[in-house]
C-alpha positions as CSV (number, residue, x, y, z in Angstrom):
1,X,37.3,-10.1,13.4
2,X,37.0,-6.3,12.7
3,X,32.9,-6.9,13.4
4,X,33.3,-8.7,17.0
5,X,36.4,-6.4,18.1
6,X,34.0,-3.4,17.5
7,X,31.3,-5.2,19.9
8,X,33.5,-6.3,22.5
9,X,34.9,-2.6,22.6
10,X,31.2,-1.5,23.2
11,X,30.4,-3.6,25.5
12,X,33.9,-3.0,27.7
13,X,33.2,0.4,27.8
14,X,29.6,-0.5,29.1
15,X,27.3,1.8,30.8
16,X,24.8,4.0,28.4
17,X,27.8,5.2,26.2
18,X,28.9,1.4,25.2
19,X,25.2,0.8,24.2
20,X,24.8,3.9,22.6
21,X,28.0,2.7,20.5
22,X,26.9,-0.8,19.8
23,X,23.1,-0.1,18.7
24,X,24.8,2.4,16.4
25,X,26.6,0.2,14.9
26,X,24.1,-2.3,14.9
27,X,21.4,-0.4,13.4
28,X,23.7,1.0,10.7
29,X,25.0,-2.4,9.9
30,X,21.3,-3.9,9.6
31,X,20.1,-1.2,7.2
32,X,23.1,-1.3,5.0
33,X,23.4,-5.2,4.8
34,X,19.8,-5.3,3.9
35,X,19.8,-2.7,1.4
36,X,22.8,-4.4,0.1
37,X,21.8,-7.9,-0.1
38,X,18.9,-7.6,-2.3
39,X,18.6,-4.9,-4.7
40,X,14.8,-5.1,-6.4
41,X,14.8,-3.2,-10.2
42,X,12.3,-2.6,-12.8
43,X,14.6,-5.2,-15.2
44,X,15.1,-8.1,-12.7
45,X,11.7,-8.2,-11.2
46,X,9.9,-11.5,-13.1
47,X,7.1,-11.6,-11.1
48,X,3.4,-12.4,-13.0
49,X,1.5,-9.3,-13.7
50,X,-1.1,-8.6,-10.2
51,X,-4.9,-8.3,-11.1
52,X,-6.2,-7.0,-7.4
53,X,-8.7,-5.2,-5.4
54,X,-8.6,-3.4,-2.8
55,X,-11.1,-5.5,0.0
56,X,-12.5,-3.8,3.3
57,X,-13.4,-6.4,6.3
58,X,-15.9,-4.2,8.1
59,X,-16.9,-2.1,4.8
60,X,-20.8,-2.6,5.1
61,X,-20.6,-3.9,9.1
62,X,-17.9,-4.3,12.1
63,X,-15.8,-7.8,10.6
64,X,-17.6,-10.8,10.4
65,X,-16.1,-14.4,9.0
66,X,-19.5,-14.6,7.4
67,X,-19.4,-11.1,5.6
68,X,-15.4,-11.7,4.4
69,X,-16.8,-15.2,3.1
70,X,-18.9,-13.0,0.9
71,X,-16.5,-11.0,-0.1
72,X,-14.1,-13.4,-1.1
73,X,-16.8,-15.2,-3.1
74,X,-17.1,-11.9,-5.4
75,X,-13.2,-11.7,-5.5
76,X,-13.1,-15.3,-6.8
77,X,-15.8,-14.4,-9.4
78,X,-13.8,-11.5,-10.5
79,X,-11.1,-14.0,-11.6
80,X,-7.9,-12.1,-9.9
81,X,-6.0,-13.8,-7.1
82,X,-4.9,-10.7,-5.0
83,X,-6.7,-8.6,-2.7
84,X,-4.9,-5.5,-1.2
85,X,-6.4,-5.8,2.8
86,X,-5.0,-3.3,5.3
87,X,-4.1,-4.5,8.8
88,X,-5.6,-2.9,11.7
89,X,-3.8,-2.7,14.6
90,X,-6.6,-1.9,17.1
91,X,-8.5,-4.7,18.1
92,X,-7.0,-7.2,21.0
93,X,-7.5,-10.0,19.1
94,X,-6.7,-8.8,15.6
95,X,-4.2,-11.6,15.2
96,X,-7.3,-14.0,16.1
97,X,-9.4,-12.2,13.0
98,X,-6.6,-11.7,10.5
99,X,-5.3,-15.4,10.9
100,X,-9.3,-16.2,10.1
101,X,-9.3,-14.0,7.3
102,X,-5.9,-15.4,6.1
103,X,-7.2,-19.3,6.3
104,X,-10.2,-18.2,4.1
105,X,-8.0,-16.5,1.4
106,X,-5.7,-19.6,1.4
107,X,-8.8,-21.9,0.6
108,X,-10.1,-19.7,-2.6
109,X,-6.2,-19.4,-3.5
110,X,-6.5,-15.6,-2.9
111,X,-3.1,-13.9,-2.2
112,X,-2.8,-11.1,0.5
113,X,-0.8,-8.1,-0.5
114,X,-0.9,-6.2,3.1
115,X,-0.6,-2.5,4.1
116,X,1.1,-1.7,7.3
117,X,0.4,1.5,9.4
118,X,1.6,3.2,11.9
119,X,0.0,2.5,15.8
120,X,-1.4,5.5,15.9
121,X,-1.5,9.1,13.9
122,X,2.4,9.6,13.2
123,X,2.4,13.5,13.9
124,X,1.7,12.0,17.4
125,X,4.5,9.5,17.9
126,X,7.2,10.4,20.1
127,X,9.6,8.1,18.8
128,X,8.8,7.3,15.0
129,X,11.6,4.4,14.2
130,X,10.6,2.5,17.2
131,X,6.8,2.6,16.3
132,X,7.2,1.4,12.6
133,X,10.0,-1.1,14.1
134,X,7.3,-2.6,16.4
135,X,4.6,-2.5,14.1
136,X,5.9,-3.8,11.4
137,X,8.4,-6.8,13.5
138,X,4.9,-7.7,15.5
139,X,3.3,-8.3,12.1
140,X,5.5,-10.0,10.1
141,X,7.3,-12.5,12.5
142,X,3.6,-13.7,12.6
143,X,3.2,-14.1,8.9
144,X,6.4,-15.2,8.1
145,X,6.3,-17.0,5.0
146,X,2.7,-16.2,4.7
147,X,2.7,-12.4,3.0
148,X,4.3,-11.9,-0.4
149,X,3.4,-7.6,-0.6
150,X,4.3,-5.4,2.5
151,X,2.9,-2.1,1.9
152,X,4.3,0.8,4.2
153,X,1.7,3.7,5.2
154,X,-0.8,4.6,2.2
155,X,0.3,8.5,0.6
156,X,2.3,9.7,3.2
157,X,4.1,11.6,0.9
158,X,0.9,13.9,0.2
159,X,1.1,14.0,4.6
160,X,4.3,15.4,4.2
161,X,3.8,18.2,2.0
162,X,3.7,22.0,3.0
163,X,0.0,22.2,2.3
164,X,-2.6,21.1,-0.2
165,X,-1.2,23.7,-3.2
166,X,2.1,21.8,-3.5
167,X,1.7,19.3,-5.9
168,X,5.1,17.5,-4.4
169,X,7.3,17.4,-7.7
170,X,9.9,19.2,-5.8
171,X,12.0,18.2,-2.6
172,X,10.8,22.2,-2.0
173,X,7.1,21.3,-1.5
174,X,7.6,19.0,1.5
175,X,8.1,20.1,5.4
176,X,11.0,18.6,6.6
177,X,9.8,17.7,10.4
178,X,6.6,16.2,8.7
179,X,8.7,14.4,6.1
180,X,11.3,13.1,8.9
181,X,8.6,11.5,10.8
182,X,7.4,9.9,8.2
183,X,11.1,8.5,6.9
184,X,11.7,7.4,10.4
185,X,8.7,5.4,10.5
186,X,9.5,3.9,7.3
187,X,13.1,3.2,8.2
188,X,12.0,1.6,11.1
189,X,9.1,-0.6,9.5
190,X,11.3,-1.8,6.8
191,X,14.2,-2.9,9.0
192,X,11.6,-5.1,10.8
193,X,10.8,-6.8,7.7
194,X,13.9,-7.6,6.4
195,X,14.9,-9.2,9.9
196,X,12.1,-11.5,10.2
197,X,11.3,-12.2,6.2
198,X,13.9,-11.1,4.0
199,X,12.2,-11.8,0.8
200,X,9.1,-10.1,0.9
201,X,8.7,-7.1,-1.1
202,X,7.8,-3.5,0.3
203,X,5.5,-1.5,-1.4
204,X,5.4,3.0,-0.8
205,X,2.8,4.5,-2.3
206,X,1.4,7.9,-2.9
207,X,-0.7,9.7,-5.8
208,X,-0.9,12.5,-8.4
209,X,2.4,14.4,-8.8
210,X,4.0,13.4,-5.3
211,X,7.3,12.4,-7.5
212,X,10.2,14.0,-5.6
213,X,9.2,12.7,-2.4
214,X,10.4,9.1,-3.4
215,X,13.7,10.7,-4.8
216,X,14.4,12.2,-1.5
217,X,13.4,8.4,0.3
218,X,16.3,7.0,-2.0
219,X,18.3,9.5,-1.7
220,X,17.9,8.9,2.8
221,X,18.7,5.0,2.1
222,X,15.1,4.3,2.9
223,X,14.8,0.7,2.2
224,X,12.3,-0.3,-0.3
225,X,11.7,-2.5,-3.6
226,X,8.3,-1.1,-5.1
227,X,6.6,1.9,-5.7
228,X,3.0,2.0,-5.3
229,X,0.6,4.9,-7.1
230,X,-3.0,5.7,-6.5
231,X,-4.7,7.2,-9.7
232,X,-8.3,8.1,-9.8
233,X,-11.1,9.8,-12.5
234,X,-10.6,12.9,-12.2
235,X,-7.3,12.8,-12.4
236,X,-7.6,12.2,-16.2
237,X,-5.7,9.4,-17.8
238,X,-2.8,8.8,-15.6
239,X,-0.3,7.9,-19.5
240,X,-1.3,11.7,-21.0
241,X,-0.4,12.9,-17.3
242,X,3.0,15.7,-17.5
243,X,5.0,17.4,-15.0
244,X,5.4,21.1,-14.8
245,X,8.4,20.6,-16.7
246,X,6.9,18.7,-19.2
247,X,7.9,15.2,-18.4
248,X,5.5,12.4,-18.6
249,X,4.4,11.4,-14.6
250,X,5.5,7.9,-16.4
251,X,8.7,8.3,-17.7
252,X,9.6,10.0,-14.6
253,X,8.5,7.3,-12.2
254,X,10.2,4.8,-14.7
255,X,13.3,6.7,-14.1
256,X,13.9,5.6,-10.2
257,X,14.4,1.8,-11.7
258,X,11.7,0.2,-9.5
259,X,8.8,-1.9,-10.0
260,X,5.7,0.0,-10.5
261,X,2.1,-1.4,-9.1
262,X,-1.5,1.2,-9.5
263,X,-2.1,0.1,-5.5
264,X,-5.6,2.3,-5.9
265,X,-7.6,3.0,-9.4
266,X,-11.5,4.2,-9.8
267,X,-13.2,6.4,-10.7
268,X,-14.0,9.4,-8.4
269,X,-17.8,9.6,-7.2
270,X,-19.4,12.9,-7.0
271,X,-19.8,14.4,-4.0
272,X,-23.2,14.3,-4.2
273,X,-24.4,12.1,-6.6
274,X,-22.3,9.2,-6.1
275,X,-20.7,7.1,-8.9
276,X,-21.3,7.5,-12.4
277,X,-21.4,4.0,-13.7
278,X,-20.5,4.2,-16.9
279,X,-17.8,7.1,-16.5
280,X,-16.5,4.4,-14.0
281,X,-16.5,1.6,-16.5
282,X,-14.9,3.3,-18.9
283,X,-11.8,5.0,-17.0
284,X,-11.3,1.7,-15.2
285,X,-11.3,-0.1,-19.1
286,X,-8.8,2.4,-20.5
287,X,-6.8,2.5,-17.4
288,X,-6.4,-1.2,-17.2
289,X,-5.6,-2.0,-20.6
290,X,-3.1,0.7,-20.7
291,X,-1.7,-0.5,-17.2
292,X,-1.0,-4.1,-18.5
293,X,0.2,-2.8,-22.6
294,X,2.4,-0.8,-20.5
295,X,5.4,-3.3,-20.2
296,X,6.2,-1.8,-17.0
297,X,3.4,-1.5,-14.9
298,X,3.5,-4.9,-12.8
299,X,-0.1,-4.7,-10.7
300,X,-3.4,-3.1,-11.3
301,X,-5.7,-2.9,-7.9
302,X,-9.2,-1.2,-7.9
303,X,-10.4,0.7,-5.5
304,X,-12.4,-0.9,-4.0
305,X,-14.8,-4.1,-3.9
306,X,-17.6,-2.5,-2.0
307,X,-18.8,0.6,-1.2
308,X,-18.0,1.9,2.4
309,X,-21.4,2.1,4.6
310,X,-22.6,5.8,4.4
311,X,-21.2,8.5,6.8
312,X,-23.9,11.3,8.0
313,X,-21.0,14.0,7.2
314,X,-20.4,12.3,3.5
315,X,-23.0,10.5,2.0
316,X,-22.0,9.7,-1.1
317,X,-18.0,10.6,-0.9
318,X,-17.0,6.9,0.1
319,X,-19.1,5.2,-2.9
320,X,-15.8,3.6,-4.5
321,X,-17.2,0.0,-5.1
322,X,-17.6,-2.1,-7.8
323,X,-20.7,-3.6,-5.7
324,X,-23.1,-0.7,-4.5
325,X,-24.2,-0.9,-0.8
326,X,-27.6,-1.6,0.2
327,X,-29.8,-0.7,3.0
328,X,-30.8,-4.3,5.1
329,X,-34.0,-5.7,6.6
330,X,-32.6,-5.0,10.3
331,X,-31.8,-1.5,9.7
332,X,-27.9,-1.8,8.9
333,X,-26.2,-2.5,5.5
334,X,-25.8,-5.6,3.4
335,X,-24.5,-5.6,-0.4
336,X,-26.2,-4.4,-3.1
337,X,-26.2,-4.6,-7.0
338,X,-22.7,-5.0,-9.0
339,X,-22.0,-2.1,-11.0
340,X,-21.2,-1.9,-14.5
341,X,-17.5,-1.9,-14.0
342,X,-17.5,-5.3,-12.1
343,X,-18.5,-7.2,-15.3
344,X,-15.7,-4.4,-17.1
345,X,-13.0,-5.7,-14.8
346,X,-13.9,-9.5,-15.3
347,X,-13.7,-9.1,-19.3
348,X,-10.0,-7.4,-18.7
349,X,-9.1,-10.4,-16.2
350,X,-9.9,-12.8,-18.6
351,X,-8.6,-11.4,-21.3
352,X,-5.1,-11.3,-20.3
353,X,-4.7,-14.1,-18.5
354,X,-5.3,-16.8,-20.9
C-alpha cells in the first residue's frame, strides 16, 4: 500500500517534478531489491570449477562462421567447455553474427561467458548510467536464458587510477570523476541484467594490485557477484604476490567474500621477440595447478587461443596465443603451429576433470 501510495503521489503531482520523484524511487527500489534478493559469496557458490579461454572472432581476419568453426574445433580439443568471447557492439548486424556464433558453441557443448562494454570510450559518454543501462538491457533481453557469465568492462579499475605509478591498493590512487564514470556505467549495466535475467552472474575484473578499487565498488552498492583478475608472466606468481603492507594479493581478495575467477592468464611476450614458449608453458602449468589446489579460485581462462594478426606499430606485443599466427597463401593470416603450452593446458584439463 505504502509502495502504490508513493506512485500515485508522483504521478498527481505530474509534470517533470512527479517523474523526477517516481524514477527516484524506482531506480532506488530496483537496485536495492536486486542486491537484496540474491546475495552471491565465496561459501554458497557450488558451481563446477571453469577451465576457459579467452577466444577472438576476427583474431587472424574480420569474423567469419568458417574461421569461428576452426576455432571452436581447437577449444573442443583443448577439453574445457568455456570460452570468454567479448561482445562488440559495432556492427549492424552483430545480433545476426553473435546468434551464429552462439548456435555453433551450443552444438560442441561450449559455454559462453560474455564481456559487456561500454558503446563507446566512457570518458566520452555524456550520460554513463544510461549507456551501460542500454548496453547491457539490449544484450541480455536477447540472450535471456542463453548466457550464464556477464562480465562488466575489462580493468576499469586500472582506467580509473590517477596515473600509471599508482598501483590502486588505496581508495587514494583513484580519480574520482574517472572512477564515477566508470561506477555509473557499471550501476547502470548491472541493473539491466538483473531486470531481464536475474540469475546470471556478473563478473568485474581488473589486474595486479587494483584491490581497493573493488572495496570502494561495494562500499557504492555496485551490484555484483564475482570478481574477475587478469595475471600475467611478468607479474611473477600471482600466490607469492604481497601488498605494500605485507598482505598476500590472495588473502586480501579472499577477504571481500566473493567468488574469484583468473578471467586472463599467460605469459607476457616480449616486446620484441615474441613468446617464449617454454617460459609460457611453464607459468601457465604452475599457475593453473595452483589456481585449481587453491580451494577458492572457481575459473582459470587463458589468454588467449590465438595470436592477434600483427599490428605495424607492435609486431610482436599481441602474440598471446596458445596457437601462433601464420602468414597465408593470399597475403592475409591463417593459423599457425600450437605452441608448447596448448598440449600444457590439455594435460591440466584432463587431469582434473576426471
Amino acid at each position: 500500500m505504502k509502495k502504490f501510495l508513493i506512485i500515485v503521489l508522483a504521478l498527481i503531482i505530474g509534470g517533470a517534478g512527479g517523474y523526477f520523484l517516481y524514477s527516484k524511487y524506482f531506480k532506488n527500489n530496483v537496485n536495492n531489491n536486486t542486491s537484496n534478493n540474491r546475495k552471491v559469496t565465496a561459501e554458497n557458490y557450488k558451481e563446477p570449477f571453469m577451465w576457459g579461454v579467452n577466444v577472438n572472432p576476427s583474431a587472424l581476419r574480420n569474423y567469419s562462421l568458417e574461421g569461428w568453426n576452426k576455432q571452436l574445433k581447437y577449444v573442443n580439443e583443448l577439453g574445457t567447455s568455456w570460452i570468454r568471447l567479448s561482445f562488440d557492439n559495432e556492427p549492424k548486424n552483430k545480433f545476426e553474427i553473435y546468434d551464429d556464433m552462439m548456435k555453433v558453441t551450443d552444438e560442441r557443448k561450449i559455454n559462453i561467458y560474455l564481456g559487456l562494454g561500454s558503446s563507446k570510450p566512457i570518458e566520452t559518454i555524456d550520460n554513463p548510467y544510461q549507456d551501460g543501462y542500454k548496453v547491457a538491457d539490449e544484450i541480455s533481453a536477447h540472450y535471456k536464458g542463453k548466457i550464464k557469465y556477464y562480465q562488466l568492462m575489462s580493468e576499469q579499475g586500472s582506467g580509473a587510477l590517477k596515473g600509471a605509478t599508482y598501483s590502486g591498493e588505496n581508495e587514494s590512487d583513484y580519480d574520482s570523476a574517472k572512477y564515477n564514470r566508470i561506477k555509473e556505467w557499471l550501476r547502470g549495466a548491472s541493473t539491466a541484467i538483473r531486470k531481464n535475467d536475474p540469475n546470471t552472474y556478473i563478473v568485474i575484473t581488473d589486474q595486479w594490485l587494483r584491490t581497493a578499487y573493488f572495496q570502494m565498488l561495494i562500499n557504492d552498492k555496485i551490484d555484483f557477484d564475482i570478481i574477475g583478475w587478469d595475471w600475467f608472466g611478468d607479474m611473477g606468481l600471482m600466490e607469492d604476490k604481497k601488498l605494500a603492507d605485507g598482505t598476500l594479493l590472495i588473502d586480501k581478495l579472499k577477504s571481500f567474500n566473493k567468488p574469484l575467477i583468473l578471467a586472463e592468464v599467460n605469459g607476457r611476450p616480449d616486446s620484441k621477440k615474441g613468446m617464449d614458449e617454454t617460459k609460457q608453458s611453464d607459468f601457465i602449468q604452475k599457475m593453473a595447478e595452483w589456481a585449481y589446489n587453491s580451494g577458492y579460485i572457481k575459473g582459470f581462462f587463458i589468454h588467449e587461443l590465438v595470436d592477434l594478426r600483427p599490428k605495424d606499430d607492435n609486431k610482436y606485443g599481441d602474440y598471446y596465443g596458445l596457437i601462433e599466427y601464420q602468414k597465408a597463401s593470399d597475403g592475409g593470416y591463417t593459423f599457425g603451429k600450437k605452441r608448447q603450452a596448448f598440449e600444457t593446458y590439455i594435460s591440466i584439463i584432463k587431469k582434473y576433470s576426471q
